[in-house]
PyMOL Python script that loads the backbone (N, CA, C, O; Angstrom):
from pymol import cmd

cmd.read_pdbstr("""\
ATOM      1  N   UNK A   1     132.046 163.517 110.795  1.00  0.00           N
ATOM      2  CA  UNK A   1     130.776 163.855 111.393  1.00  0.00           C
ATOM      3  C   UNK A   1     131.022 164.290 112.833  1.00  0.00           C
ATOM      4  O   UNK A   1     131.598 163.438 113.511  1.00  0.00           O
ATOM      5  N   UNK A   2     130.757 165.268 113.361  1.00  0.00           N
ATOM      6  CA  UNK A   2     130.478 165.716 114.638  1.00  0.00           C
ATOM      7  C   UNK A   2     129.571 165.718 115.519  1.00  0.00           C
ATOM      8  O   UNK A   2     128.429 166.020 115.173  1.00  0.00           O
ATOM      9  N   UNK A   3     129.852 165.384 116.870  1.00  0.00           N
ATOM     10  CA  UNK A   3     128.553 165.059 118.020  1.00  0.00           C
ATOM     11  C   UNK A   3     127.280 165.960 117.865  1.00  0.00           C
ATOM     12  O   UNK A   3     126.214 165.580 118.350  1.00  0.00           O
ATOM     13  N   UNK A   4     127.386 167.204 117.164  1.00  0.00           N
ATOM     14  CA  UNK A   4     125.986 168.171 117.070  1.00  0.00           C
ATOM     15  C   UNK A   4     125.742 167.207 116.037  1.00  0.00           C
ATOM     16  O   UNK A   4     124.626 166.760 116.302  1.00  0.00           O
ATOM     17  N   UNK A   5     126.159 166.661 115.039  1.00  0.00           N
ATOM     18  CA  UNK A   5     125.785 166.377 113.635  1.00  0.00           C
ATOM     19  C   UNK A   5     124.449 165.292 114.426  1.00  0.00           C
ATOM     20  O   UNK A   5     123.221 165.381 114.422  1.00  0.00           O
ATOM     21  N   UNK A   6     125.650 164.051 115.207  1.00  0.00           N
ATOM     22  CA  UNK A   6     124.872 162.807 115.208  1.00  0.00           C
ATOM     23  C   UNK A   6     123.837 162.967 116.658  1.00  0.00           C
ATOM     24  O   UNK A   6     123.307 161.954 117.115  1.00  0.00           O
ATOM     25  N   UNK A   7     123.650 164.135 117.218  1.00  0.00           N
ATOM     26  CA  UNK A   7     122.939 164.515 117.997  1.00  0.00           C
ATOM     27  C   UNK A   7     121.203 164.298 117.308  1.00  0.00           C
ATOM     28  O   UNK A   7     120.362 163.566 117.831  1.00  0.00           O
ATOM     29  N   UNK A   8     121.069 164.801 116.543  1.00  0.00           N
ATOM     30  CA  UNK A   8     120.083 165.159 115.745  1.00  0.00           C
ATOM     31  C   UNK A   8     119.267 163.982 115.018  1.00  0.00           C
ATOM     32  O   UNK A   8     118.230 164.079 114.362  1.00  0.00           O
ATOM     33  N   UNK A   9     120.133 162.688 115.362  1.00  0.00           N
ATOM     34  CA  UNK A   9     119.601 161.761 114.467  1.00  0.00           C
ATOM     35  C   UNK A   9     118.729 160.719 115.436  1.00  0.00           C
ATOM     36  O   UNK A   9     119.261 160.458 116.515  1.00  0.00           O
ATOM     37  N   UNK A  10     117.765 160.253 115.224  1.00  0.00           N
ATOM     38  CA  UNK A  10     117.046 158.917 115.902  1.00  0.00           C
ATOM     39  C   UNK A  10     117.765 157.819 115.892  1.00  0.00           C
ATOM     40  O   UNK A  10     118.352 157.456 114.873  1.00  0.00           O
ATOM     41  N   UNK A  11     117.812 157.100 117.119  1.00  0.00           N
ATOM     42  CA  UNK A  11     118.777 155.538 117.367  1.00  0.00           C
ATOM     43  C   UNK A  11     117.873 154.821 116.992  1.00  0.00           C
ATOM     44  O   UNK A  11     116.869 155.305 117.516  1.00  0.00           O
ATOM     45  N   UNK A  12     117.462 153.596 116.162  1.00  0.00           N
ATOM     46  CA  UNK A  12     116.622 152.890 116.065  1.00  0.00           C
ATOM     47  C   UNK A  12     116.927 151.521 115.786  1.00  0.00           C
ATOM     48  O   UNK A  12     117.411 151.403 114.661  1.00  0.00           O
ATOM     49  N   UNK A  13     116.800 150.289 116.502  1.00  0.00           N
ATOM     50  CA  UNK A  13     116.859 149.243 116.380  1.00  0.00           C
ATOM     51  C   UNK A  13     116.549 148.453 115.443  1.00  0.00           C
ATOM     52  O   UNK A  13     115.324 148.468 115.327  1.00  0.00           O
ATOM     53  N   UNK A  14     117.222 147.483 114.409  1.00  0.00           N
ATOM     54  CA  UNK A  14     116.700 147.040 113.464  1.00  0.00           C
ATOM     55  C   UNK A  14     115.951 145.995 113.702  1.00  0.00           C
ATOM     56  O   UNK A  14     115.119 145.744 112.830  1.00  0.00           O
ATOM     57  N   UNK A  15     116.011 144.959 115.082  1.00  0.00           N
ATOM     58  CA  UNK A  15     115.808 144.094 114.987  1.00  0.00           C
ATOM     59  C   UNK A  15     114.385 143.564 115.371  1.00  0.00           C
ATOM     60  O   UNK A  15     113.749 142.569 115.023  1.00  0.00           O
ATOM     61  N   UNK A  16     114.003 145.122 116.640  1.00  0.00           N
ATOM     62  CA  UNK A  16     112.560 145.523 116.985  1.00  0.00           C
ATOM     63  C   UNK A  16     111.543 146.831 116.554  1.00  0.00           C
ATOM     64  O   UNK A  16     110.487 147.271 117.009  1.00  0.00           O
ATOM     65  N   UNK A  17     112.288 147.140 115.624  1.00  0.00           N
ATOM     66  CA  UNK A  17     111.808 148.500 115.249  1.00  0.00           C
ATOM     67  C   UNK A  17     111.461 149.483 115.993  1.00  0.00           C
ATOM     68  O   UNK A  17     110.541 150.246 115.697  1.00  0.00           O
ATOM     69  N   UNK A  18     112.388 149.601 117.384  1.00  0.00           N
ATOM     70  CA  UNK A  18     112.108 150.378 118.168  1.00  0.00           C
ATOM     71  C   UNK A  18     112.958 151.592 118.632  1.00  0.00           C
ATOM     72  O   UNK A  18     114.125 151.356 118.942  1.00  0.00           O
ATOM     73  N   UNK A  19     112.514 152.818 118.709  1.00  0.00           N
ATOM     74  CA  UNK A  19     113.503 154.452 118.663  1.00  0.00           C
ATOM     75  C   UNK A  19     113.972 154.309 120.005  1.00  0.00           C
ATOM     76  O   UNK A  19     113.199 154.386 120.960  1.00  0.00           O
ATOM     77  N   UNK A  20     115.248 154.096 120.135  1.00  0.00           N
ATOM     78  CA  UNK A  20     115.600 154.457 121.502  1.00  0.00           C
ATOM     79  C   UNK A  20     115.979 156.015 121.473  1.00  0.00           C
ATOM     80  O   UNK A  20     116.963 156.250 122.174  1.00  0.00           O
ATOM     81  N   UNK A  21     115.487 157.023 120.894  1.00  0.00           N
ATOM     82  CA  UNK A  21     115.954 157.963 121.625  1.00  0.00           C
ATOM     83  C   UNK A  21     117.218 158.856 120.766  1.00  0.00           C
ATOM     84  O   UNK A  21     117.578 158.260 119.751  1.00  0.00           O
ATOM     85  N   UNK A  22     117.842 160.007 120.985  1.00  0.00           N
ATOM     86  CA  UNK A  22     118.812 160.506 120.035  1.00  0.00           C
ATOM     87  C   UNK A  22     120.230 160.638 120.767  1.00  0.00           C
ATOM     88  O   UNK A  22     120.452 160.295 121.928  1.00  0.00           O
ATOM     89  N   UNK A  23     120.641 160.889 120.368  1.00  0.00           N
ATOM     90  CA  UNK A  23     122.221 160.490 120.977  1.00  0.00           C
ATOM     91  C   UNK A  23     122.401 161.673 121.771  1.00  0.00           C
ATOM     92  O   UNK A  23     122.380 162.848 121.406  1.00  0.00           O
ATOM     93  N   UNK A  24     122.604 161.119 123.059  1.00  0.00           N
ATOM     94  CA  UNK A  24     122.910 162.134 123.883  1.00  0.00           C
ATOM     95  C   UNK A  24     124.580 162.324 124.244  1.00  0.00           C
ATOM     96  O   UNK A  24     125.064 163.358 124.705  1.00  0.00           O
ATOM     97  N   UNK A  25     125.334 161.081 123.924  1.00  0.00           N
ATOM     98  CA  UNK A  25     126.844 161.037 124.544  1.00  0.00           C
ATOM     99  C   UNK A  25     127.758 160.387 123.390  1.00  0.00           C
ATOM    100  O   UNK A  25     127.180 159.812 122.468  1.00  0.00           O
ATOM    101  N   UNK A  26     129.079 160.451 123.404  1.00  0.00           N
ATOM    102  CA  UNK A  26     129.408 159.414 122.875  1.00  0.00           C
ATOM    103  C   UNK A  26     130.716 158.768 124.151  1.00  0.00           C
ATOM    104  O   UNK A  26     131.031 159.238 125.244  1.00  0.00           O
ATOM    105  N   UNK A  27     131.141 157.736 123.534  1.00  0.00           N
ATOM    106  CA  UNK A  27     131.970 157.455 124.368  1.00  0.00           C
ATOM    107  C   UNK A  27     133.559 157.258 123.437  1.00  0.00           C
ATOM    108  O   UNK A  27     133.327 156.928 122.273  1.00  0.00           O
ATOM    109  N   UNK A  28     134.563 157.353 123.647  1.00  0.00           N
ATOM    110  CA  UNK A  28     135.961 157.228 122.798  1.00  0.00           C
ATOM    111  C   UNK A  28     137.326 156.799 123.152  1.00  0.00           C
ATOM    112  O   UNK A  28     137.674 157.549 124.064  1.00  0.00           O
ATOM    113  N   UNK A  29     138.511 155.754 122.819  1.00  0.00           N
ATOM    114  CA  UNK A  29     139.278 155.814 123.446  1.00  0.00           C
ATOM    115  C   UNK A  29     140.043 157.128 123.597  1.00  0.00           C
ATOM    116  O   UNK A  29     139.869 158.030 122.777  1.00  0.00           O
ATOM    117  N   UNK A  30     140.917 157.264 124.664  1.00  0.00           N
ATOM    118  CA  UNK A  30     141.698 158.768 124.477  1.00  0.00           C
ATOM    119  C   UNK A  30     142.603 158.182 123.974  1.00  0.00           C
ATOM    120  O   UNK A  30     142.682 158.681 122.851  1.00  0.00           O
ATOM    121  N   UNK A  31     143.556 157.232 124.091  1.00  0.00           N
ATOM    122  CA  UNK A  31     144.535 157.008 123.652  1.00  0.00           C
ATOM    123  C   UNK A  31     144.734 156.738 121.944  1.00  0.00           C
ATOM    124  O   UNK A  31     145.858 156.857 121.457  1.00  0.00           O
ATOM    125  N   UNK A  32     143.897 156.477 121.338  1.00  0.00           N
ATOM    126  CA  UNK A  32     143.739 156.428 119.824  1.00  0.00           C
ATOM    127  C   UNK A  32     142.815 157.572 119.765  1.00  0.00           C
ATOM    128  O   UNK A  32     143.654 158.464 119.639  1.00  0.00           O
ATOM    129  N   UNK A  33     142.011 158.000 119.767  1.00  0.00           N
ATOM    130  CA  UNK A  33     140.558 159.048 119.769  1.00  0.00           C
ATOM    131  C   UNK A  33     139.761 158.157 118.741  1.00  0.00           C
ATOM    132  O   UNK A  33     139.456 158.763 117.714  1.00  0.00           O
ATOM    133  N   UNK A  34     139.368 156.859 118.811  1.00  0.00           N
ATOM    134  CA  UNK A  34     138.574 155.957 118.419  1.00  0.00           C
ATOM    135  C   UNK A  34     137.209 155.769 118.787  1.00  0.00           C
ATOM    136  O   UNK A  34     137.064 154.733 119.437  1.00  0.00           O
ATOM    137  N   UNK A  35     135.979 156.522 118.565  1.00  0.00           N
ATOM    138  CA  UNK A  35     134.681 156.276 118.770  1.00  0.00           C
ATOM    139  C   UNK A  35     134.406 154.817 119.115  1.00  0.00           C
ATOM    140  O   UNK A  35     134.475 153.930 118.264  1.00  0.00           O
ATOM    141  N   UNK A  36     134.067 154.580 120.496  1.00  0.00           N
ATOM    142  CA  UNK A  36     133.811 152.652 121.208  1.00  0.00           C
ATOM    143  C   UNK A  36     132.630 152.797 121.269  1.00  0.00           C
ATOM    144  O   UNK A  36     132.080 151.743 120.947  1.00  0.00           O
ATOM    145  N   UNK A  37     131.666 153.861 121.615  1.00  0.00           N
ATOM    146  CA  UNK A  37     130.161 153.950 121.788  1.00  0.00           C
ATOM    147  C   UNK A  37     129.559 155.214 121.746  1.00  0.00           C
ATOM    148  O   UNK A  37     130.138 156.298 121.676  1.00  0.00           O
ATOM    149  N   UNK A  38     128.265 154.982 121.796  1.00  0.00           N
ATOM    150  CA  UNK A  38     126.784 156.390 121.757  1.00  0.00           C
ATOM    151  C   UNK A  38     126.314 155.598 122.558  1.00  0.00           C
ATOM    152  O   UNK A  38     126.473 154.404 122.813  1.00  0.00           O
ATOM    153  N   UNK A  39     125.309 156.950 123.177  1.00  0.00           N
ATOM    154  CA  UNK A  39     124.726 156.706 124.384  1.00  0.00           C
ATOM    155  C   UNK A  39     123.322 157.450 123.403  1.00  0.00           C
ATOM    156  O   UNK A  39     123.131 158.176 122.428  1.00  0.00           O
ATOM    157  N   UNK A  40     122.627 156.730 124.386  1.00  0.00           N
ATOM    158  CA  UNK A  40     120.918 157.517 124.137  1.00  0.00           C
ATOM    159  C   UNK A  40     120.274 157.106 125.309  1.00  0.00           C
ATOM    160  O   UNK A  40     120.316 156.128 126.055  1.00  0.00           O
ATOM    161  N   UNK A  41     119.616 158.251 125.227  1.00  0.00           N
ATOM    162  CA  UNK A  41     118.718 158.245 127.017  1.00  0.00           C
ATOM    163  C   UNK A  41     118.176 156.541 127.326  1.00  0.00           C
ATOM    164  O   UNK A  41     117.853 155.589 126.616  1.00  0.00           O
ATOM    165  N   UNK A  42     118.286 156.789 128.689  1.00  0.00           N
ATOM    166  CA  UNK A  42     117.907 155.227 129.559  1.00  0.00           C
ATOM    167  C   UNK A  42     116.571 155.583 129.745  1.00  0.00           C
ATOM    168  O   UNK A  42     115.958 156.585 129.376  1.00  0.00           O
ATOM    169  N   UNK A  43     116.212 154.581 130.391  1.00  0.00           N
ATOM    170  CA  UNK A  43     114.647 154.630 131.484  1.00  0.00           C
ATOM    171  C   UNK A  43     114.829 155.418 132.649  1.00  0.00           C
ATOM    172  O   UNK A  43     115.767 155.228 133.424  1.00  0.00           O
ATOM    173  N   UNK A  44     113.804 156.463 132.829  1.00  0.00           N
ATOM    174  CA  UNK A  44     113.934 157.177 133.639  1.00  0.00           C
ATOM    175  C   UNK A  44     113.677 156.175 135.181  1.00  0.00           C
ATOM    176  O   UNK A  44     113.015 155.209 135.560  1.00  0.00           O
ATOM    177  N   UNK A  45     114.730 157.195 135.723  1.00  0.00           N
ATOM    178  CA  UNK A  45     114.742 156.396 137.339  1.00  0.00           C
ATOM    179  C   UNK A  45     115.075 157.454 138.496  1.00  0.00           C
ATOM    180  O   UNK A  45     116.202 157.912 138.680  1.00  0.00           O
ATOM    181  N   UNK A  46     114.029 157.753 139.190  1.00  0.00           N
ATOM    182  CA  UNK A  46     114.026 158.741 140.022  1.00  0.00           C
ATOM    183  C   UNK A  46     114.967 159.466 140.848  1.00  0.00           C
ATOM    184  O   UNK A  46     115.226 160.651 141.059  1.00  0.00           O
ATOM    185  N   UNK A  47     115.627 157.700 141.464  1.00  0.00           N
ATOM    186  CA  UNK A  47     116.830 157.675 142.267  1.00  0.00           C
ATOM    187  C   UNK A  47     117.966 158.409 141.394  1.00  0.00           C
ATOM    188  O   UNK A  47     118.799 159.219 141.800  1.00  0.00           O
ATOM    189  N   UNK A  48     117.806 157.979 140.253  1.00  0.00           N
ATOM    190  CA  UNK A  48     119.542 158.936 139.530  1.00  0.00           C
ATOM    191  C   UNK A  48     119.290 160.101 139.139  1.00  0.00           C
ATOM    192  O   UNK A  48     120.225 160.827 138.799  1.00  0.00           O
ATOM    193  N   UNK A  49     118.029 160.534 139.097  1.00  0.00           N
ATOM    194  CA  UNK A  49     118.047 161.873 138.779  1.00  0.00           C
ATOM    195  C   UNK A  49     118.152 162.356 140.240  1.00  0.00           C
ATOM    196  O   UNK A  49     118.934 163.307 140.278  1.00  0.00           O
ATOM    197  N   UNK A  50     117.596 162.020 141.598  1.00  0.00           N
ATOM    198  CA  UNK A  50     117.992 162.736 142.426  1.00  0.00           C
ATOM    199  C   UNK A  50     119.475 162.953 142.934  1.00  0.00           C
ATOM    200  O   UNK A  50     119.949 163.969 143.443  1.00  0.00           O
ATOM    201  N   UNK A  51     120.117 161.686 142.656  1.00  0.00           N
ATOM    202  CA  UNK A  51     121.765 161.759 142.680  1.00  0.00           C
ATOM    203  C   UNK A  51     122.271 162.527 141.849  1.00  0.00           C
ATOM    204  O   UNK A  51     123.394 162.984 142.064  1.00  0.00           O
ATOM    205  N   UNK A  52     121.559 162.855 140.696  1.00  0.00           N
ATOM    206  CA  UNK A  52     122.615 163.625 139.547  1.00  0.00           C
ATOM    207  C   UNK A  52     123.351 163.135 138.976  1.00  0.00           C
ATOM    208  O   UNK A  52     124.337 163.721 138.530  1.00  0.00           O
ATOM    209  N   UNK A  53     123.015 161.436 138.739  1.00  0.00           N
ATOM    210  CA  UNK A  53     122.900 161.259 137.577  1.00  0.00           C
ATOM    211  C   UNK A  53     122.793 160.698 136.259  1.00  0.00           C
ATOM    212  O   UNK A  53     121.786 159.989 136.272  1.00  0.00           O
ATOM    213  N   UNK A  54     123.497 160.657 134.794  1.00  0.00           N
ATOM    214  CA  UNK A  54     122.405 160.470 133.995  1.00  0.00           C
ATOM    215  C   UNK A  54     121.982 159.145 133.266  1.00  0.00           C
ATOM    216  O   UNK A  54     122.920 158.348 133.250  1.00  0.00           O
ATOM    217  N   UNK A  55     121.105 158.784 132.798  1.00  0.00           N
ATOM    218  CA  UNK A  55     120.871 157.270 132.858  1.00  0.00           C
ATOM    219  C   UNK A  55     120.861 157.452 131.322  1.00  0.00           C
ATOM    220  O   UNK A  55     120.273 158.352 130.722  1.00  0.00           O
ATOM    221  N   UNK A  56     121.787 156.216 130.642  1.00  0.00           N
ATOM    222  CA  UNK A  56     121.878 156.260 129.316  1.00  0.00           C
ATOM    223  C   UNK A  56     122.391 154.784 129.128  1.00  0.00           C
ATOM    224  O   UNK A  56     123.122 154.131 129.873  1.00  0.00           O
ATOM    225  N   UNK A  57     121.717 154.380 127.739  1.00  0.00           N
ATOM    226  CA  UNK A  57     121.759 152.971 126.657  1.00  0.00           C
ATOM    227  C   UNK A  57     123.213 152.816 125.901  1.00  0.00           C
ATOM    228  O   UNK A  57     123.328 152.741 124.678  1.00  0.00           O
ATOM    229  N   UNK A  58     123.877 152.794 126.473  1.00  0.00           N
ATOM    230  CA  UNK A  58     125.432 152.410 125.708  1.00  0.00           C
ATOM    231  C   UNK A  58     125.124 151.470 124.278  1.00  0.00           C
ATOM    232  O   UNK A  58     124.426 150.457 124.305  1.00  0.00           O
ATOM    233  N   UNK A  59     125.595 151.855 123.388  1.00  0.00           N
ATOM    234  CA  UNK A  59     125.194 150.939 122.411  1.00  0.00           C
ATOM    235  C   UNK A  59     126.915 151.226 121.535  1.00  0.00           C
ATOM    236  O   UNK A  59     127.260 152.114 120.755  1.00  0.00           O
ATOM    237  N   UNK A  60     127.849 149.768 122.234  1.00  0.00           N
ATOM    238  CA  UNK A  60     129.006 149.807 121.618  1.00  0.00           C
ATOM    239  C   UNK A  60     128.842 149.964 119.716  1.00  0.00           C
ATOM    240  O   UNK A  60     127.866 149.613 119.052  1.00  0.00           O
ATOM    241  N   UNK A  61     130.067 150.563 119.230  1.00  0.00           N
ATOM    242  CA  UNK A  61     130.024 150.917 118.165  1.00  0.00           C
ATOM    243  C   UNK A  61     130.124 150.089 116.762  1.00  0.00           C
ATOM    244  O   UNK A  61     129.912 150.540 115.637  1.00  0.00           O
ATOM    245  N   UNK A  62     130.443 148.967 117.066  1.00  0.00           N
ATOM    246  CA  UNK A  62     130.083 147.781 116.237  1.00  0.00           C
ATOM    247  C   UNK A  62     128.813 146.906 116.308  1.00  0.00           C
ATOM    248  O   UNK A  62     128.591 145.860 115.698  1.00  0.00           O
ATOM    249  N   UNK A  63     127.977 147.605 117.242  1.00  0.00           N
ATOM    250  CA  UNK A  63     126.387 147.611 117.035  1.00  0.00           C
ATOM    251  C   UNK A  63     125.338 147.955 115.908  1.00  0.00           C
ATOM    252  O   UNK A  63     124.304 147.409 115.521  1.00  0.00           O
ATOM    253  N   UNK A  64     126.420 149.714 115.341  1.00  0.00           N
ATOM    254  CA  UNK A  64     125.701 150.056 114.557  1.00  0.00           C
ATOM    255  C   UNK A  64     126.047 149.652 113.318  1.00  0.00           C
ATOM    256  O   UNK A  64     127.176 149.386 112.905  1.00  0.00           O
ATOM    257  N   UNK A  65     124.409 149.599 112.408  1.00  0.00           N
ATOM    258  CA  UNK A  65     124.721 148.854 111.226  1.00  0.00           C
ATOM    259  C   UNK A  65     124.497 149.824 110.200  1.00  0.00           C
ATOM    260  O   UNK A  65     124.751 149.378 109.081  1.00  0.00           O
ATOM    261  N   UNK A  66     123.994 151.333 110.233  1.00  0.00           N
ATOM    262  CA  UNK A  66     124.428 152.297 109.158  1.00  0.00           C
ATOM    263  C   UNK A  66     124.001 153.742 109.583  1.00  0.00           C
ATOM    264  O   UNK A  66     122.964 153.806 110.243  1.00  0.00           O
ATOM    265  N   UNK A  67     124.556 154.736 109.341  1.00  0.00           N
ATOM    266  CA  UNK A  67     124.438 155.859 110.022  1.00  0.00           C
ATOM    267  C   UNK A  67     123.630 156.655 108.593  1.00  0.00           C
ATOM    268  O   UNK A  67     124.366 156.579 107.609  1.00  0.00           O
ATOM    269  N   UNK A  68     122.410 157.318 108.328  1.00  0.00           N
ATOM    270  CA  UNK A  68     121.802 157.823 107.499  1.00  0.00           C
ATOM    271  C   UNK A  68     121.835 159.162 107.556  1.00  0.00           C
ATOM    272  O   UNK A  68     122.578 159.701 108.377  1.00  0.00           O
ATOM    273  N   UNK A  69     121.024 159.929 106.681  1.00  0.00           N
ATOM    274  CA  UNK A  69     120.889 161.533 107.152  1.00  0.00           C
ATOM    275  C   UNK A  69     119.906 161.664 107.810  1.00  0.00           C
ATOM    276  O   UNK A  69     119.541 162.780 107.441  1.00  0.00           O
ATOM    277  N   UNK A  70     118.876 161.190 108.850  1.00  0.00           N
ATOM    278  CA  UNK A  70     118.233 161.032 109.441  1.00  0.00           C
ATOM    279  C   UNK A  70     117.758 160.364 110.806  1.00  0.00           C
ATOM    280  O   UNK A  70     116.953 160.753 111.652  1.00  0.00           O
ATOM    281  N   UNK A  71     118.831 158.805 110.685  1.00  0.00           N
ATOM    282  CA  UNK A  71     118.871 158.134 111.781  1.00  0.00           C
ATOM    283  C   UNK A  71     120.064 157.344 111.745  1.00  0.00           C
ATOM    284  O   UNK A  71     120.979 157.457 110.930  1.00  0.00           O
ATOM    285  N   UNK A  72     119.979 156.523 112.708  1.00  0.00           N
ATOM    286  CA  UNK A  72     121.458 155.879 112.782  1.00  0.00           C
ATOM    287  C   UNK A  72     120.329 154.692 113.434  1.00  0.00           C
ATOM    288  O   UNK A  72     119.436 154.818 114.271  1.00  0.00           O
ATOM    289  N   UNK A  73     121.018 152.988 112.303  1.00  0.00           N
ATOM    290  CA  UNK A  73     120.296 151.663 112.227  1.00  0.00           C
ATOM    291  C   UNK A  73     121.357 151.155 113.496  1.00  0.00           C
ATOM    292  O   UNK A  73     122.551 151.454 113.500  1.00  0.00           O
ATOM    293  N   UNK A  74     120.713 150.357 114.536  1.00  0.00           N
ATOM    294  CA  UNK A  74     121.344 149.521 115.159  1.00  0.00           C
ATOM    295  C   UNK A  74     121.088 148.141 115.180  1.00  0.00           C
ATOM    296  O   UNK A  74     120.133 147.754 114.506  1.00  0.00           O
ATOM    297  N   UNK A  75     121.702 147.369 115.774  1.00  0.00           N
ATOM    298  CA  UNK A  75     121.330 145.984 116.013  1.00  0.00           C
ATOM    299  C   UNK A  75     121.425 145.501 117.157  1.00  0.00           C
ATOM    300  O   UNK A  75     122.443 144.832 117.333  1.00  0.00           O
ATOM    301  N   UNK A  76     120.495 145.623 118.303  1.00  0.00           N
ATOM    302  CA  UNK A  76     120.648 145.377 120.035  1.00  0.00           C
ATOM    303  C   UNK A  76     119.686 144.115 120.230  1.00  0.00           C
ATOM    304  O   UNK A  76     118.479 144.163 119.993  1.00  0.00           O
ATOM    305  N   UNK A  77     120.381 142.943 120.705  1.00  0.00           N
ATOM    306  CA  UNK A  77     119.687 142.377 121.386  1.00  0.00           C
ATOM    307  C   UNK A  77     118.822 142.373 122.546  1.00  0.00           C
ATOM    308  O   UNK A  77     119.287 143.472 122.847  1.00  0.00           O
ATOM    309  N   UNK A  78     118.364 142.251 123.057  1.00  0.00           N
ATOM    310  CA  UNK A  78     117.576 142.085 124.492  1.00  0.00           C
ATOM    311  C   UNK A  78     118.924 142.733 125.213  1.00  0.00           C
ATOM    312  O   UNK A  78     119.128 143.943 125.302  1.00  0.00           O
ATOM    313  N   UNK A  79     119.793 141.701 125.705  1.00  0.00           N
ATOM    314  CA  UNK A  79     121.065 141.097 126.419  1.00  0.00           C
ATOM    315  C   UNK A  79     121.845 142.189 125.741  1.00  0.00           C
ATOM    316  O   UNK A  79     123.000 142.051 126.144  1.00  0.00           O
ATOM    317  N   UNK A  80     121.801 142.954 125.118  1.00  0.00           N
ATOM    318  CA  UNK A  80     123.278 144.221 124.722  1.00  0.00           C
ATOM    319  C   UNK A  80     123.343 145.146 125.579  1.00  0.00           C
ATOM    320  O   UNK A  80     124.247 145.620 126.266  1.00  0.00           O
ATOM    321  N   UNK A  81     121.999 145.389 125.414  1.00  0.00           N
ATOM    322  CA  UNK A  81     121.424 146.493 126.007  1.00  0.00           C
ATOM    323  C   UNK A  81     122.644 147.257 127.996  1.00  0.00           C
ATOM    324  O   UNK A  81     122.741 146.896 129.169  1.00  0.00           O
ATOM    325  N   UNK A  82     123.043 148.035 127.373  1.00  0.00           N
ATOM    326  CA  UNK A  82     124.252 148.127 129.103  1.00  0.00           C
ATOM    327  C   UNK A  82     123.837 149.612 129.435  1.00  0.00           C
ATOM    328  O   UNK A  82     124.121 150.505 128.637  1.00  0.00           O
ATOM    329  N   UNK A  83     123.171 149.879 130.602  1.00  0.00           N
ATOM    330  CA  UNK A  83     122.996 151.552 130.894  1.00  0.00           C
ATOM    331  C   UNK A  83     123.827 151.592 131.753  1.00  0.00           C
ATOM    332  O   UNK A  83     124.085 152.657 132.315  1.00  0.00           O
TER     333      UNK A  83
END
""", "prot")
cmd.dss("prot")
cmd.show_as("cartoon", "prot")
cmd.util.cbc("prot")
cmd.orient("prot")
């Protein structure tokens, strides 16, 4: 699967039923090229958009609990949550 692929899909929390948003990043080791995380947009905050820059929900990759043709299921606690 490729970053346009999982671009396209809704992040959604299983545990609150709530859309964080579609994947804007991912994150990977270089040294293996091992997918560690997706990002999906943060709470907007004035200050980083005037710095340039971008505010995003890290949601490490053993978070997610199934990737669909439509969305991708997570499981975030309160406390996971890392922008």
């Amino acid at each position: 699967m490729s970053l346009s692929e999982l671009r396209t899909k809704d992040v959604v929390n299983t545990l609150d039923g709530k859309r964080l948003g579609k994947v804007m990043d991912i994150e990977f080791d270089a040294h293996d090229g091992h997918v560690e995380a997706i990002v999906v947009p943060g709470e907007f905050k004035v200050g980083s958009i005037i710095r340039g820059e971008k505010c995003g929900i890290v949601i490490p990759w053993d978070r997610i609990c199934k990737i669909g043709e439509n969305v991708i299921l997570v499981e975030l606690q309160p406390g996971d949550i890392l922008e």
